[in-house]
C-alpha positions as CSV (number, residue, x, y, z in Angstrom):
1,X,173.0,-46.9,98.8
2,X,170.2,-44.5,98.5
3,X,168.0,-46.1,100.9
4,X,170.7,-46.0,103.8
5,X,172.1,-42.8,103.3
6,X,168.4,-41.9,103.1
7,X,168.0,-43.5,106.5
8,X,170.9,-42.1,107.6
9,X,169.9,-38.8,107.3
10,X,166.3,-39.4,108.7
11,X,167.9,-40.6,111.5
12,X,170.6,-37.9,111.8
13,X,167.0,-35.7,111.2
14,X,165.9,-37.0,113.9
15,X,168.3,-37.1,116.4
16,X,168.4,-33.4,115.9
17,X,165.6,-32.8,116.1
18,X,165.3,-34.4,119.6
19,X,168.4,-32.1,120.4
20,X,166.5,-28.9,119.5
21,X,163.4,-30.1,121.9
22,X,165.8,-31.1,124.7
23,X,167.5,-28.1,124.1
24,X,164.2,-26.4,124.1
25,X,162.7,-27.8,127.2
26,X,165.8,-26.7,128.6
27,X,165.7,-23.1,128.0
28,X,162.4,-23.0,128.9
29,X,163.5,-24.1,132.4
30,X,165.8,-21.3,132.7
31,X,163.6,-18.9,131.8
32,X,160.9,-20.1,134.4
33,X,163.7,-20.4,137.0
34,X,164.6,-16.8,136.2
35,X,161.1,-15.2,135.9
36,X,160.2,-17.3,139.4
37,X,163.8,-15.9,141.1
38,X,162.9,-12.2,140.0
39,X,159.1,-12.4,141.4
40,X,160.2,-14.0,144.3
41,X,163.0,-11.0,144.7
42,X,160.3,-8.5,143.9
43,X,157.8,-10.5,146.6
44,X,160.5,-10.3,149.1
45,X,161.4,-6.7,148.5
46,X,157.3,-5.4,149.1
47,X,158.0,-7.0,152.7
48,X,161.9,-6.0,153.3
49,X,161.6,-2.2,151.4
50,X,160.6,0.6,153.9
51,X,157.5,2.3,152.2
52,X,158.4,5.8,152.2
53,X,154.6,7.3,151.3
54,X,152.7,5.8,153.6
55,X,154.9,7.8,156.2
56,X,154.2,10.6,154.5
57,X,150.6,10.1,154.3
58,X,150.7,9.6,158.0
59,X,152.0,13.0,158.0
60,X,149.5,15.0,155.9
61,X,146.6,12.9,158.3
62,X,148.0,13.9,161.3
63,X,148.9,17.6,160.2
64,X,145.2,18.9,161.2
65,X,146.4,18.0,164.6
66,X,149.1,20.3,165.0
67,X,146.7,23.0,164.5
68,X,144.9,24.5,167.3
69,X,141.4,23.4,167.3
70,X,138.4,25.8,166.6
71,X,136.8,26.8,170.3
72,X,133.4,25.2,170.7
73,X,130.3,27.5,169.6
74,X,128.5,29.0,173.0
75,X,125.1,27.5,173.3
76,X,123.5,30.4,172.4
77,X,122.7,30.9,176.1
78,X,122.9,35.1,176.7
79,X,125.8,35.7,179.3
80,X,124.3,36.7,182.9
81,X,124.4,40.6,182.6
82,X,124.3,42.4,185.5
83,X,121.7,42.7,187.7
84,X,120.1,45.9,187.3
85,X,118.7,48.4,189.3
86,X,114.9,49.1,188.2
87,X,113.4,52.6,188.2
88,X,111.4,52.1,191.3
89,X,114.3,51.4,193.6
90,X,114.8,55.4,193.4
91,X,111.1,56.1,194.0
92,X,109.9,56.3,197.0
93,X,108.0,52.2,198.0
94,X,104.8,52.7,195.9
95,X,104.8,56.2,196.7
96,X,102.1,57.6,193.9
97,X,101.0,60.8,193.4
98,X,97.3,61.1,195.4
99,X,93.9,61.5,194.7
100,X,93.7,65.1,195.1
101,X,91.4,66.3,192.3
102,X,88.0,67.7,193.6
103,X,89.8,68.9,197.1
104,X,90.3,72.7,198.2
105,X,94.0,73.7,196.9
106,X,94.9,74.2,200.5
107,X,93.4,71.1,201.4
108,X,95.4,69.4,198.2
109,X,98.8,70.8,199.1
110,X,98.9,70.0,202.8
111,X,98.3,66.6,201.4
112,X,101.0,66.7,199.1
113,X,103.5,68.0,202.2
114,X,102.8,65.2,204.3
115,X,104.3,62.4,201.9
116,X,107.2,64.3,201.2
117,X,106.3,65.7,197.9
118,X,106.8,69.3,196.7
119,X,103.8,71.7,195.0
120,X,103.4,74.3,192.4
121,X,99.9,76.0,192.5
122,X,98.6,77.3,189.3
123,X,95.6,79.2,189.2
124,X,93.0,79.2,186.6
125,X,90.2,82.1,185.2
126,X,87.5,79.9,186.8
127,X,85.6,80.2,189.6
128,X,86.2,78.1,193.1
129,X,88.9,76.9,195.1
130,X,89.0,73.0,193.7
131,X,91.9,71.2,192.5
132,X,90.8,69.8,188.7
133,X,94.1,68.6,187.3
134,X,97.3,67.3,188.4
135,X,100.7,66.8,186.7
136,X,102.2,64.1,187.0
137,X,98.4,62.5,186.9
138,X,97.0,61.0,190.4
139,X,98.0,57.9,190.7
140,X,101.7,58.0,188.9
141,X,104.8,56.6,190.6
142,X,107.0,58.9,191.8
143,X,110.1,59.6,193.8
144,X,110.0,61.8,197.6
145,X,110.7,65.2,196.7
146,X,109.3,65.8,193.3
147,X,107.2,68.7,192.4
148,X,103.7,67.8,191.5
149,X,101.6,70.9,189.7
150,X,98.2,71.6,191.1
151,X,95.4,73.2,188.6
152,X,93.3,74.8,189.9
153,X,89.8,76.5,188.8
154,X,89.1,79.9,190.1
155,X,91.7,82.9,190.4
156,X,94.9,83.2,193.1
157,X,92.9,84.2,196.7
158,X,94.6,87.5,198.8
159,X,96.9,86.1,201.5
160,X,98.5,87.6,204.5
161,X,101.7,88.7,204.8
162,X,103.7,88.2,207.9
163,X,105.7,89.9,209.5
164,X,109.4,88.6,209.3
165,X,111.6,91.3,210.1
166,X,114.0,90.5,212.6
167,X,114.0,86.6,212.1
168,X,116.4,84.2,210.8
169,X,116.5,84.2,206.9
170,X,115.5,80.3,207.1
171,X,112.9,80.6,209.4
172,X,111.0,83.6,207.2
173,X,111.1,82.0,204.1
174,X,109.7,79.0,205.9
175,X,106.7,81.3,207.5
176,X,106.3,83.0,203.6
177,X,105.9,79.4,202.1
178,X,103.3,78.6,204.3
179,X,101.2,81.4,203.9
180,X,101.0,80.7,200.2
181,X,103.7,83.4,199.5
182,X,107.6,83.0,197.4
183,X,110.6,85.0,199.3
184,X,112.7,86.8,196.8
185,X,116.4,87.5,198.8
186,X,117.6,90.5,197.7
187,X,121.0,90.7,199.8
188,X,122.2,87.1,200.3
189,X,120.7,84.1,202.4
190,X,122.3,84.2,205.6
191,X,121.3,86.5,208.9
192,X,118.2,88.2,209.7
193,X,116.0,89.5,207.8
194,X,115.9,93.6,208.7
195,X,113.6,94.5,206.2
196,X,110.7,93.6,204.1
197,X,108.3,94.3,201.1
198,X,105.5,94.7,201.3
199,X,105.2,95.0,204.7
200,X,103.2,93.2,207.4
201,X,99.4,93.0,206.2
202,X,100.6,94.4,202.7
203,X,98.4,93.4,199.5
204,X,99.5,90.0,198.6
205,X,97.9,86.8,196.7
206,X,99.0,83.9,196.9
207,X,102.3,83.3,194.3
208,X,102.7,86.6,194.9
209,X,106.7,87.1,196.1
210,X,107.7,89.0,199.0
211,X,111.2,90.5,198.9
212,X,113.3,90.2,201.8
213,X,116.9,91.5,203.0
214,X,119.1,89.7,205.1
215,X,122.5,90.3,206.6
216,X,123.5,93.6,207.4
217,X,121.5,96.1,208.2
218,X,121.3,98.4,204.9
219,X,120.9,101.6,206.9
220,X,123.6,101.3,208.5
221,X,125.5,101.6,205.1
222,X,127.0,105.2,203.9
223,X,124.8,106.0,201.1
224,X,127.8,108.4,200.0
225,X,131.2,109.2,201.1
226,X,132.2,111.8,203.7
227,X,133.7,115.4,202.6
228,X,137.5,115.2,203.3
């Protein structure tokens, strides 16, 4: 009796034990089926399932966009300026001041006259009539019309003084210049001259100025009232 309830229970051992492994096996097979349904949902949903950051990524790329760009950096090339104007186009065409050094003052000034160019005679404590010095220098650029000094060595020479009573005011100062002589106008600039001093032939050297009225007549001007 022992040996077949002994068998018996082996066998009822087992039979359950083949029920546990069958049962086993077939949770197993569940849980694969379920682990395979949940990657397969999760595979699907990576395709189906709009991906919100890369959108957004997009948008923080393409943000430098919306900003104006930077303007280009000039090549470094100076803009054209323009064009100007150099010192010698209000000089006279290579008109220079000439080689008058060595000449007689005279000489030196009727020089200077010819090309348009004014003089100023200054006389030294030497001896002779020679020009030694000019300024500007001989040979500077300058423009028609400027003043150009004349040293010269020895003292100022007498000159004559003409006689320009009577003439338009123009025309004496004109005839005064040229005989080395400065008018000084003592009443105005316009008329004739009706007097003059000194007088014709007076003592005079050259710089020396010679004063001149012009207008009315100042003689024919009350020097004081009538008596009532």
């Amino acid at each position: 009796m022992t040996d077949t309830n002994t068998g018996q229970q082996g066998a009822a051992g087992g039979g359950a034990g083949r029920a546990s492994v069958v049962l086993g096996g077939g949770l197993t097979a569940v849980l694969l089926a379920a682990v395979g349904a949940t990657g397969g949902w999760l595979l699907a949903g990576e395709d189906d399932a709009p991906s919100g950051d890369p959108l957004a990524v997009a948008t923080t790329a393409g943000t430098p966009t919306s900003r104006s760009t930077a303007p280009r950096p000039s090549s470094g090339r100076p803009a054209p300026s323009a064009v100007q104007t150099s010192a010698t186009s209000t000089k006279g065409a290579g008109l220079t001041v000439p080689p008058v050094i060595g000449t007689d003052f005279e000489q030196a000034r009727e020089t200077l006259r010819k090309q348009r160019l004014g003089w100023r005679l200054v006389f030294g404590g030497g001896v002779g009539r020679t020009v030694e010095g000019t300024t500007p220098d001989v040979g500077t650029e300058v423009a028609r019309g400027t003043t150009v000094q004349l040293q010269v060595a020895g003292p100022a020479p007498a000159a004559e003084v003409p006689d320009v009573v009577g003439k338009s005011c123009a025309d004496a100062a004109d005839e005064l210049v040229d005989e080395g002589l400065y008018p000084r106008y003592v009443s105005g600039r316009t008329g004739k001259v009706n007097r003059q001093e000194p007088a014709e032939d007076g003592p005079a050297r050259w710089n020396d100025q010679v004063s001149i009225w012009c207008g009315a007549d100042s003689g024919d001007q009350p020097t004081t009232r009538p008596t009532p």
